[in-house]
C-alpha positions in Angstrom: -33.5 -72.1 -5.2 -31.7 -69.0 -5.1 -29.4 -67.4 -7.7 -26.3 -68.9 -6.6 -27.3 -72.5 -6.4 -28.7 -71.5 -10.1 -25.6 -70.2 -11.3 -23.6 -73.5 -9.9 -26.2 -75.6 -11.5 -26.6 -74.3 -14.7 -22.8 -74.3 -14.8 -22.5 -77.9 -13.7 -25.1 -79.2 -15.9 -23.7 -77.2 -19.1 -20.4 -78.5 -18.9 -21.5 -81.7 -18.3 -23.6 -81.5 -21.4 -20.3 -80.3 -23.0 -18.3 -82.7 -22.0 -21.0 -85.6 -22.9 -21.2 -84.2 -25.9 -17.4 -84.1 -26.7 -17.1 -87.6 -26.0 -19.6 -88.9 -28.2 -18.2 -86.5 -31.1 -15.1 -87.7 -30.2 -15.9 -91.6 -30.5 -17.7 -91.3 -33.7 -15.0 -89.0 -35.1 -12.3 -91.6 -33.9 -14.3 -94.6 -35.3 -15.7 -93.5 -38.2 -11.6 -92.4 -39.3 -10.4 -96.0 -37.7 -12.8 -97.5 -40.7 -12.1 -95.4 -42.9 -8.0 -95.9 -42.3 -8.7 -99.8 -41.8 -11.0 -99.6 -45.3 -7.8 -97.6 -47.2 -5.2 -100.3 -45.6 -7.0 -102.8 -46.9 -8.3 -101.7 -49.8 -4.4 -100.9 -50.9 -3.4 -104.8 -49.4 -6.4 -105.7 -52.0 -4.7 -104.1 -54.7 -1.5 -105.2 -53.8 -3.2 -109.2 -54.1 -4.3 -108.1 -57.6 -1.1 -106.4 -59.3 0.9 -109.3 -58.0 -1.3 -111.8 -59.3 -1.7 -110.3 -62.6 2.4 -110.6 -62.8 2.4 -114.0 -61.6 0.0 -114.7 -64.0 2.1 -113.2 -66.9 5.6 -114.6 -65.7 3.5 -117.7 -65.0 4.7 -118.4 -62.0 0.6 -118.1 -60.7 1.2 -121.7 -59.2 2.6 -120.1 -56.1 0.6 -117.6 -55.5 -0.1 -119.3 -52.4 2.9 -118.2 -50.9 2.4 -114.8 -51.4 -1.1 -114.8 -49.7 0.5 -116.4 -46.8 3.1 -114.1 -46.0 0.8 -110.7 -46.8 -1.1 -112.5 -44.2 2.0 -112.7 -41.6 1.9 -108.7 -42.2 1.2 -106.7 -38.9 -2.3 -106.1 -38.3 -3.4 -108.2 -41.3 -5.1 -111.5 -39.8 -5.7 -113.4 -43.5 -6.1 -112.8 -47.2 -7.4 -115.1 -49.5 -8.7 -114.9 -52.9 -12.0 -116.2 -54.8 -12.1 -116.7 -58.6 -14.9 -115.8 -60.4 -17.2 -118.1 -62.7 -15.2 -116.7 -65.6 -12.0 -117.3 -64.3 -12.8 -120.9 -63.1 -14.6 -121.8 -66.9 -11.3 -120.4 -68.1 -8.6 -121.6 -65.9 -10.6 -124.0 -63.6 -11.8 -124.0 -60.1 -7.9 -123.5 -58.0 -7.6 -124.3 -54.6 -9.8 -125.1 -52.6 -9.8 -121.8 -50.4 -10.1 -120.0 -53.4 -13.8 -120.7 -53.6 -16.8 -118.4 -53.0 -17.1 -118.9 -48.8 -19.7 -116.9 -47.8 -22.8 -114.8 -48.7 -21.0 -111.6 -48.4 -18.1 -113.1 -50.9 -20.8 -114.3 -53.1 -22.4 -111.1 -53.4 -19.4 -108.7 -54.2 -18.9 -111.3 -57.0 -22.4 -110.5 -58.6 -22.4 -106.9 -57.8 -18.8 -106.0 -58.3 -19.2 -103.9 -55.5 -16.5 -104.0 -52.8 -17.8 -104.8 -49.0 -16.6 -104.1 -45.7 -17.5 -104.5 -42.2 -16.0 -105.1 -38.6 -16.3 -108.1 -36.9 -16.6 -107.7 -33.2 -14.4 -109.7 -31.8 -14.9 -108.6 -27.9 -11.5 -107.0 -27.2 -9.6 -107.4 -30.6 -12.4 -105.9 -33.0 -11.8 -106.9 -36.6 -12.0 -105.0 -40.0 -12.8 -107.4 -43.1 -13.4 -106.2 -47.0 -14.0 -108.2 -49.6 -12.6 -106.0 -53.0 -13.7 -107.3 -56.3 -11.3 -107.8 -59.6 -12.8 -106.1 -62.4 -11.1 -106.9 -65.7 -10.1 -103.7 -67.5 -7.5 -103.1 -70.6 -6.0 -99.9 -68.9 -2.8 -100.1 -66.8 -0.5 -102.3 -66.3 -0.3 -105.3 -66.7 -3.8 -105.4 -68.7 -6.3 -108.0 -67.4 -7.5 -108.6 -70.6 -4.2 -110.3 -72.2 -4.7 -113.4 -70.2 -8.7 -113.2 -69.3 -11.0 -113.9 -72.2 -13.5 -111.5 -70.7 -15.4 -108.7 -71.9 -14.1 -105.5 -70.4 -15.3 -105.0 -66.5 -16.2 -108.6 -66.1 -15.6 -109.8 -62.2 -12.6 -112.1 -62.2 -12.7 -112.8 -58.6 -12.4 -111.0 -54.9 -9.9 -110.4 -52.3 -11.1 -110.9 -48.9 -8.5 -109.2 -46.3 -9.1 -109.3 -42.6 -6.9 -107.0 -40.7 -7.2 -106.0 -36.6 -8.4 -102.6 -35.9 -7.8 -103.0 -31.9 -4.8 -100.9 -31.8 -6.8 -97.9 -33.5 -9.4 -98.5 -30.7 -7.4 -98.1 -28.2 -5.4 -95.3 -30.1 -9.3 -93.5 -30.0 -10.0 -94.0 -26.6 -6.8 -92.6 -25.5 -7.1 -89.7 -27.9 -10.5 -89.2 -26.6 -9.4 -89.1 -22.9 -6.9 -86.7 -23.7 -9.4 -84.2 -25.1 -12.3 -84.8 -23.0 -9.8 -84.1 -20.0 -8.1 -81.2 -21.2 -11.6 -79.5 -21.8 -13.0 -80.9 -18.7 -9.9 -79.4 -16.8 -10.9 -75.8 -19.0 -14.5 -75.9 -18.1 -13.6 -76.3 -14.5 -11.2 -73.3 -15.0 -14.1 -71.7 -17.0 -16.6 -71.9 -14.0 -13.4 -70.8 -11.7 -13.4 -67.5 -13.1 -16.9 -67.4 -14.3 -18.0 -67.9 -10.3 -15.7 -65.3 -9.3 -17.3 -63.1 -12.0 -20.3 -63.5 -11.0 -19.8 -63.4 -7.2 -20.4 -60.0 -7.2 -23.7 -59.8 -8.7 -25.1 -62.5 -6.5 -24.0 -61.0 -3.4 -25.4 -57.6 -4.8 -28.7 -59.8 -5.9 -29.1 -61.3 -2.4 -28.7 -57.8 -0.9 -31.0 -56.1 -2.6 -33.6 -59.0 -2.0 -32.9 -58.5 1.9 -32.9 -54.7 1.3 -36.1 -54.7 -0.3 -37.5 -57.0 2.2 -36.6 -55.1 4.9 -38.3 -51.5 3.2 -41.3 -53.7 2.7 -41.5 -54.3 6.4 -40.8 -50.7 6.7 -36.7 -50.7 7.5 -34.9 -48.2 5.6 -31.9 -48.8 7.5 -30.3 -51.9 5.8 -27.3 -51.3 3.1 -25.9 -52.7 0.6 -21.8 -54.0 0.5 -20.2 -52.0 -2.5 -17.5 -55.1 -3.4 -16.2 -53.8 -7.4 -16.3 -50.7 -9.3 -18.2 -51.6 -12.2 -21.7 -51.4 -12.9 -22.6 -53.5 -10.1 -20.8 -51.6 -7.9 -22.9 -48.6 -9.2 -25.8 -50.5 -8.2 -25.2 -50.9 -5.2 -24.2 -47.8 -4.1 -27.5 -46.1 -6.1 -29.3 -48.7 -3.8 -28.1 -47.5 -0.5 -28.4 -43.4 -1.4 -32.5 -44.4 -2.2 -33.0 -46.3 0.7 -31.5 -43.3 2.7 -33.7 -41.3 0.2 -36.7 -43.1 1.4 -35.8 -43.3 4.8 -35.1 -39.7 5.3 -38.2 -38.6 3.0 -40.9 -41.0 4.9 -38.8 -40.1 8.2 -40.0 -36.6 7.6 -42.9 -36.8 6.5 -44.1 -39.1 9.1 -42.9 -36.2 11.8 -44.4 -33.5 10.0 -47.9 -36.0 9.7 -47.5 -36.8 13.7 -46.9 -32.7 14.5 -50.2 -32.5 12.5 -51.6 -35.2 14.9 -49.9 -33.3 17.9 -48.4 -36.9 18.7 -44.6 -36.5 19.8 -42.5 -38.8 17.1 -40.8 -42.2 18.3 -38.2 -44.1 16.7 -40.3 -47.3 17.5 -43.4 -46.3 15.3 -43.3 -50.3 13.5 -43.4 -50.3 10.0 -42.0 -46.9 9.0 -44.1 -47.0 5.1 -47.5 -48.4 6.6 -47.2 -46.3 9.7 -47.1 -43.1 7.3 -49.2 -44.4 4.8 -51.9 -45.1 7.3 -51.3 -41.2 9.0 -51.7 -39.6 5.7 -54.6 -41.4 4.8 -56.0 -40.7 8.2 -55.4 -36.4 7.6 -57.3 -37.4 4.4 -60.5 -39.0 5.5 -60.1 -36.4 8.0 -60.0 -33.3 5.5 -62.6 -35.0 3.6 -64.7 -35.1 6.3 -64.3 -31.2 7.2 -65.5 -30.7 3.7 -68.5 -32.5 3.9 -69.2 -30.9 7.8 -69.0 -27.5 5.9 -71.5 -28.1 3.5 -74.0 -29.8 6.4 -76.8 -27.1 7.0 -77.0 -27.8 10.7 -75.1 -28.8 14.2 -77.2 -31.6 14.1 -76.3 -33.0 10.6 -72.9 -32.3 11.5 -73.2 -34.7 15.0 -74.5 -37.1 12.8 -72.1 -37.3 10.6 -69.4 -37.0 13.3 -71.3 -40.2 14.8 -71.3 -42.1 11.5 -67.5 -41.8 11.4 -66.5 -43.0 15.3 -68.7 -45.8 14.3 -68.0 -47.0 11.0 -64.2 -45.1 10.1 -62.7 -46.2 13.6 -65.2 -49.3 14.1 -66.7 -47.9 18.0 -69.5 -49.2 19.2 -70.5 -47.3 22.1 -69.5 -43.9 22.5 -71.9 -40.4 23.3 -71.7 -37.1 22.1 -72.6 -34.3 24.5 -73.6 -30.5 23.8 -72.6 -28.2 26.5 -75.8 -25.7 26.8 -74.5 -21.9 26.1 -74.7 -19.4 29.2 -76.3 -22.5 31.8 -74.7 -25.0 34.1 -76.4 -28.1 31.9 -75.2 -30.6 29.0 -77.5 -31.8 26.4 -77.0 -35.7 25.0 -77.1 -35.5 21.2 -76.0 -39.3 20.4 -75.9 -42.0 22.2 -74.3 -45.2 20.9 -75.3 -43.9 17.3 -78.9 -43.1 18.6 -79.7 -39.7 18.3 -82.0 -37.7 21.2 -81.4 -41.0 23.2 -81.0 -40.5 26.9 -77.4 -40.4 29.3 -76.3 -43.9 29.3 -72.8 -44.4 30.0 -72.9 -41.1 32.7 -74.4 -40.0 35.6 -77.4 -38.2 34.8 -76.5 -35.3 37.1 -74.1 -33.9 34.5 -77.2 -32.8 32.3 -77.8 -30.4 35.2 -74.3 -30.0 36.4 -72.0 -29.8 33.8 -69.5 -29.4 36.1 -70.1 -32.6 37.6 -68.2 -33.9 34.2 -64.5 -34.0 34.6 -64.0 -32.9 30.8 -66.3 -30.3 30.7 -64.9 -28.6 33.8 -60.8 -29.2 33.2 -60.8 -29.1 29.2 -58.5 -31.9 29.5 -59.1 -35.4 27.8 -59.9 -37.8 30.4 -58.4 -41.7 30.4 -59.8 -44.4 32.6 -58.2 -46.8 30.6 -54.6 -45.1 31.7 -56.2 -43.7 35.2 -58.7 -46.3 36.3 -61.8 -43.9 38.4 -60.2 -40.6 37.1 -64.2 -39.7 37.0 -66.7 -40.4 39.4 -69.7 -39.3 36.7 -68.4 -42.4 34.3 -71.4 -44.7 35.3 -72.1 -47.5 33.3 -75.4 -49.9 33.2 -75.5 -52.6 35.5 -73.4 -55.7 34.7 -71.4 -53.9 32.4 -68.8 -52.6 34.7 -65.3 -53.9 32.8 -66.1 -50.7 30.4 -63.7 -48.0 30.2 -64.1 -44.9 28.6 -62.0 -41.9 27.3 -63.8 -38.3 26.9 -62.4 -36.1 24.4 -63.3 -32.3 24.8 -64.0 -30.5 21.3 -63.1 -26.7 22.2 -64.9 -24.0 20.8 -63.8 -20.6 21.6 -61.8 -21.3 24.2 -64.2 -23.5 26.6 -65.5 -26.8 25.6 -68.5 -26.4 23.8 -69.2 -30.8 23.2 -68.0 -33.9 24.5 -67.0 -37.2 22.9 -66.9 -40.1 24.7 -65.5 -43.5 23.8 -66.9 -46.5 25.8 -65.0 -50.2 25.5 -63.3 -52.8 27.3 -60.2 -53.5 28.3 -59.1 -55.8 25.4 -59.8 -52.8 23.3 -57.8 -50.2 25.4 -54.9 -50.5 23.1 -56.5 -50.5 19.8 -58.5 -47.2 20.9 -55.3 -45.3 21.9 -54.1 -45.8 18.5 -57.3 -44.0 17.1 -57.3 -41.4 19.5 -54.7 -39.4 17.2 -56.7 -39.1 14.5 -59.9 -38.6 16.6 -58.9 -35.6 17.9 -57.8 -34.4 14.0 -61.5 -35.1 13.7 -62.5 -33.2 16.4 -59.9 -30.2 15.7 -61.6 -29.8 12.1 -65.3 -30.2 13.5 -64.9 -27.8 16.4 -64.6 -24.4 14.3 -67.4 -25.5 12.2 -69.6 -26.5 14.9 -68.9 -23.3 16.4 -69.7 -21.4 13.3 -72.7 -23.2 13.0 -73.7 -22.5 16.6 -73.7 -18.7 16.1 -75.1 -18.6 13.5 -78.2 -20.2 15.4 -77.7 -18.0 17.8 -77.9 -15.3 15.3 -80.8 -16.5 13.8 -82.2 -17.1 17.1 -81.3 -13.4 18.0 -83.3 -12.2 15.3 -86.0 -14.1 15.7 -86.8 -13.0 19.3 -87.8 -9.8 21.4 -84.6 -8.8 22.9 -86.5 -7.6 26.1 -88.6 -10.0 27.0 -87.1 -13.1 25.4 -90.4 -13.9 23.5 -90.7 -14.8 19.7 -91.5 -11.9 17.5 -92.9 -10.8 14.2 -90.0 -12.2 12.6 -90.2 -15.3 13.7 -94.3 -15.5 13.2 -93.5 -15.0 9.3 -90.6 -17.9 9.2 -92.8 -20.6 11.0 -96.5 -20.2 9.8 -95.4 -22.5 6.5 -94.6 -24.7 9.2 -97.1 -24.5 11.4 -100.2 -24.6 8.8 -98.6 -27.4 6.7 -99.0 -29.5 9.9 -102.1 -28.4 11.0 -103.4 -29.6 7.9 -101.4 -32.5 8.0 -103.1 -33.7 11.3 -106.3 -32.2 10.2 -106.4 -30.1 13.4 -107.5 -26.2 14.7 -105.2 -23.4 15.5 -106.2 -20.9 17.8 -105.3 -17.6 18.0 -105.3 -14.7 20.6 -104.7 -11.5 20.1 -103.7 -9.6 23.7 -103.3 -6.2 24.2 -102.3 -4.7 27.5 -105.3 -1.9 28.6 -104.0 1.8 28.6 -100.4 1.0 28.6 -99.2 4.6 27.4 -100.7 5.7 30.6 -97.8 4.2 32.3 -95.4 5.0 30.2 -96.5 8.8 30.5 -96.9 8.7 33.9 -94.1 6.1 35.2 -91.6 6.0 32.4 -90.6 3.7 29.7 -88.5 1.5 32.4 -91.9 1.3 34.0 -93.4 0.3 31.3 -90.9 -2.5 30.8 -91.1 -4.2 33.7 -94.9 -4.0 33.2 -94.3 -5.8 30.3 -91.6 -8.3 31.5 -94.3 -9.0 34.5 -96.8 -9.7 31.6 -95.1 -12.0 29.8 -94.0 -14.2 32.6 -97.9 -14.8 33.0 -99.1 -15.7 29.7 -95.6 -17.9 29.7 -97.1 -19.9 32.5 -100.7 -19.9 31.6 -100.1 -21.7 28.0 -98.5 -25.0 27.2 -94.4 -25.6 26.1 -95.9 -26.4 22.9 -97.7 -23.1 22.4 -96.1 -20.1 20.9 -96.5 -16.7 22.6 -95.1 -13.9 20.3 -94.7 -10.3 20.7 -96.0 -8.3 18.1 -95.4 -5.4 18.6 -95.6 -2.4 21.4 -97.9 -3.7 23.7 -99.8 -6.4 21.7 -99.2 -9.9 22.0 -100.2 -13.0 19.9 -100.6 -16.7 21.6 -101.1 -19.6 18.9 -101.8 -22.6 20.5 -101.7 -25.7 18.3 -104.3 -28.2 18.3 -106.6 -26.5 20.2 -110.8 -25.4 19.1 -112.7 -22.3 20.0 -114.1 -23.7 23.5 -110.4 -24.5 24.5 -108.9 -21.5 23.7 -111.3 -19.2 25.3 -110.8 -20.8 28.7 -107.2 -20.5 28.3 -107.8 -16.9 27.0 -110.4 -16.0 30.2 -107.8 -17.7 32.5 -104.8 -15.3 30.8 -107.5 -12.5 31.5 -108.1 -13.2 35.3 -103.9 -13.4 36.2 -103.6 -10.0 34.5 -106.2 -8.6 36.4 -105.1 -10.4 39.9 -101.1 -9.6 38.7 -99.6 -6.5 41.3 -97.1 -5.2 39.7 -94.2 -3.3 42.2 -92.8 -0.2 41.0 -90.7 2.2 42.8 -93.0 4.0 45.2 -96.1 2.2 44.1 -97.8 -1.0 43.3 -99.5 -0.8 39.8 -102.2 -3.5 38.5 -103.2 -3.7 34.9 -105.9 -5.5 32.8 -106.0 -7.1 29.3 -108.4 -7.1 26.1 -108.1 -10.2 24.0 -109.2 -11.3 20.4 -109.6 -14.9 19.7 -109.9 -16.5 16.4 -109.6 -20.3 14.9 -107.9 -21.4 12.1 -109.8 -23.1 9.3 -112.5 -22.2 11.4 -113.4 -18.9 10.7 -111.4 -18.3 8.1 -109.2 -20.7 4.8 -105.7 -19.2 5.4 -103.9 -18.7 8.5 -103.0 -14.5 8.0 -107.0 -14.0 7.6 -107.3 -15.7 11.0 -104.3 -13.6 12.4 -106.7 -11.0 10.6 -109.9 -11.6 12.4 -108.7 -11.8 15.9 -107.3 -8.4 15.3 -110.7 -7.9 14.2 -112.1 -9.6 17.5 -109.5 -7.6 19.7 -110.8 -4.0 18.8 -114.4 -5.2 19.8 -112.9 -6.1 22.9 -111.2 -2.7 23.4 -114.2 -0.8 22.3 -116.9 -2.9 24.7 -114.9 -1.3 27.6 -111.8 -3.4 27.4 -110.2 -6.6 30.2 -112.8 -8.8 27.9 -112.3 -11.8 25.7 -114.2 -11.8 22.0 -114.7 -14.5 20.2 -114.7 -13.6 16.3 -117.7 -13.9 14.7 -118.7 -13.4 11.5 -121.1 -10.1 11.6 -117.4 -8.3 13.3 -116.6 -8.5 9.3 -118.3 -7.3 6.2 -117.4 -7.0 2.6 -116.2 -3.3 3.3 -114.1 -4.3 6.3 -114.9 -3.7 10.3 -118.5 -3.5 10.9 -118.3 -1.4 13.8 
């Protein structure tokens, strides 16, 4: 029910109330002063009977009383009065007529009371008002009862009964009744005139405000509110309309400076103006939020991870990959696929891993749409029997080239909910690009510095950073390390005679053979000048002198072209095992250094084997 079917109701019902009310107050009023008139009338006519009889009596002319009853009882509105002696009364003057006789109960009683009674007889239309008044003998006044009644004082000498017709005063109520009830009836209707026209106003302000507010809920700021009166309703209304332009003009704003945020151009139909601005600040949030947490990540890989837990559970994608363009080479790297991470190309043609510029986003920087351009890539290549897929591939740019790939797989039902996300996506992507970059140099820093600039080879550095490592698995898989020292045979020969850039390609040439003679998972270090380290992993003494003898023979076969000549070197090499020979790892580094200087001083291009009598309490035993 709204407020102006309340207002009419409440009115209606009060004055009915009112007007119920006044009638009944009215009617009761009316008769209880019609009985109380009608109890006076004939109380007086009752009086009247007595004083004339007490004349009568004294003049004694009492005989023809009966005359006098009669024609009180032709008087207007009197139906009958008739008298009843008393016992006194009859023992003293004898019983009278006959109608002067106790009649009825009521009659009877007043007698032994000497109370009067009244009460209305309802005679349908003509109601009638009867009292029986009783004669109490008293010696004050005049005439005095007590000159012709041998009574003590106050005795009950008889009654007057009177019946008189109240219809007249009825009628004179009802009429009097009608009058008021209509003229207030006629002022309440006035009443709620003016009082709806008062109120007008404020329920046409109340409904406006319900639709205005109604309308900002569903996020329309536009709606107003009609300023009708001057008065503090009108100031209402016209406070309402400045805050809804308030509102409109501040979320208005906001919502444009949000969407310049999310590089998204701004359109008047954006749907709900409160939840669409709601939702973009809350996405620049989670987004802020989430730089903060990338910042504190330790690695590109945590950071992938956490960019994958997002585009799963923040934006609720199921498939999607994550690609890492490899620095200075032609080849992309799958970190995540479908939140798996290190799983292989799914959603692609493998050939981008090899030729990144077989990937449309990788070679144009742009963000690619199949859902808008259906076959914009020929690399998109999804598993068999799942070819309704689509997919959009977001670059993440990172100084100036793209540096990874994001790609969002789904169908086509889900085309329109993913261009929604794409906006704050990309914020995602914008604050993870820098710090993946940041993170990438600094691995490349760290890399840098962990590796022989020349030959690309790990060096010392790098040796003192990993061994933790590498021992706290070796004992972990309760396995042998091996390790060769290599040192290339009268290397500052070369340099003396053929010059240091001589001696570098030597060098270069030298490392591409150990390279190839070892496993991927062995380490081959430079340590410094001409001396090498190998640790192979996993590997006993047997093992790693074959390897080490095989190392041996390519140097020796290895022709080395210089300008003008064609140069061929040889190698000494020191071999040791870790636990082996030795309890800690640098004591094994330590004996095939040992192990190498036997080699060089047997006559050198020889593998030793460390053995114990190469090492005494006082050092080198040679």
């Amino acid at each position: 029910m709204n407020l102006n079917s309340k207002v009419t109701l409440f009115s209606v019902v009060l004055a009915t109330v009112m007007i119920a009310v006044l009638i009944v107050v009215s009617l009761v009023s009316f008769r209880q002063f019609s009985l109380l008139s009608a109890q006076a009338q004939v109380s007086s006519a009752a009086e009247i009977v007595r004083v004339s009889l007490t004349e009568d009596m004294i003049n004694g002319v009492i005989s023809k009383r009966e005359g006098l009853l009669r024609r009180l009882g032709e008087v207007p509105g009197l139906q009958s009065v008739h008298v009843i002696r008393g016992g006194h009364v009859e023992k003293q003057f004898g019983p009278g007529f006959d109608r002067e006789r106790a009649a009825d109960d009521a009659e009877i009683g007043v007698l032994r009371s000497g109370m009067p009674f009244f009460e209305v007889l309802d005679e349908s239309s003509n109601p009638v008002f009867r009292g029986t008044i009783p004669f109490v003998a008293t010696s004050k006044g005049t005439p005095n009862c007590l000159q012709c009644h041998n009574v003590p004082e106050g005795t009950v000498l008889g009654a007057v009964t009177v019946k008189m017709e109240i219809g007249h005063l009825k009628s004179s109520a009802v009429f009097v009744s009608t009058v008021m009830v209509g003229s207030v009836a006629f002022f309440m209707l006035l009443m709620l005139f003016f009082f709806r026209r008062l109120v007008k106003p404020v329920i046409s302000t109340a409904n406006d405000v319900q639709t205005v507010v109604s309308d900002a809920i569903q996020g329309n700021f536009h709606a107003g509110i009609k300023q009708t009166t001057n008065d503090e309703i009108g100031r209402i209304a016209a406070d309402m309309n400045k805050l809804m332009q308030f509102l409109h003009d501040g979320l208005g704003g906001i919502r444009n400076d949000v969407m310049q945020l999310l590089k998204h151009k701004p359109t008047e139909e954006q749907g709900n103006l409160l939840n669409s601005t709601i939702d973009m600040v809350h996405g620049l949030i989670d987004a802020s939020q989430f730089k903060q947490s990338i910042e504190e990540d330790e690695s590109k890989s945590e950071i992938y991870q956490r960019l994958s837990l997002a585009v799963r559970e923040r934006f609720g994608i199921k498939h999607f990959s994550i690609y890492e363009v490899v620095s200075n080479r032609n080849q992309m790297t799958p970190i995540i696929v479908d939140g798996e991470a290190g799983a292989d190309c799914r959603w692609c043609d493998p050939q981008i891993l090899v030729r990144s510029e077989t990937c449309r986003a990788r070679r144009t920087g742009h963000v690619i749409d199949s859902a808008e351009t259906p076959g914009i890539c020929f690399a998109f290549c999804p598993p068999a029997g799942e070819q309704e897929y689509r997919h959009i591939c977001l670059p993440i740019i990172q100084s100036g080239s793209v540096g990874s790939i994001l790609q969002l797989v789904f169908t086509a039902d889900e085309a329109a909910r993913i261009e929604e996300l794409l906006p704050y996506l990309s914020v995602y992507l914008r604050e993870a690009a820098p710090v993946i970059e940041a993170k990438r140099l600094m691995d490349t820093l760290r890399e840098s510095n962990l590796r022989d600039a020349m030959t690309g080879l790990h060096n010392r550095r790098f040796l003192e950073e990993y061994i933790e490592t590498l021992v706290a698995a070796s004992q972990r898989r309760n396995s042998q390390v091996a390790i060769m020292m290599l040192d290339l045979d009268y290397f500052k020969v070369v340099n003396d005679t053929y010059g240091h850039d001589a001696g570098d390609t030597v060098l270069k040439a030298l490392t591409k053979v150990m390279v190839q003679s070892v496993r991927a998972s062995d380490i081959v270090i430079r340590y410094g000048g001409e001396e090498f380290m190998i640790i192979l992993p996993d590997t006993g003494g047997e093992q790693a002198q074959a390897v080490a003898e095989k190392i041996r023979l390519a140097v020796e076969a290895l022709k080395i072209q210089l300008p003008g000549t064609m140069l061929s070197k040889t190698i000494s090499i020191g071999l040791a095992v870790f636990p082996v020979d030795c309890d800690t790892f640098w004591q094994a580094i330590k004996f095939a250094d040992v192990a190498l200087y036997r080699a060089k001083d047997s006559g050198r291009n020889r593998v030793v084997r460390f053995t114990p009598d190469l090492w005494t309490d006082e050092g080198v035993s040679y």
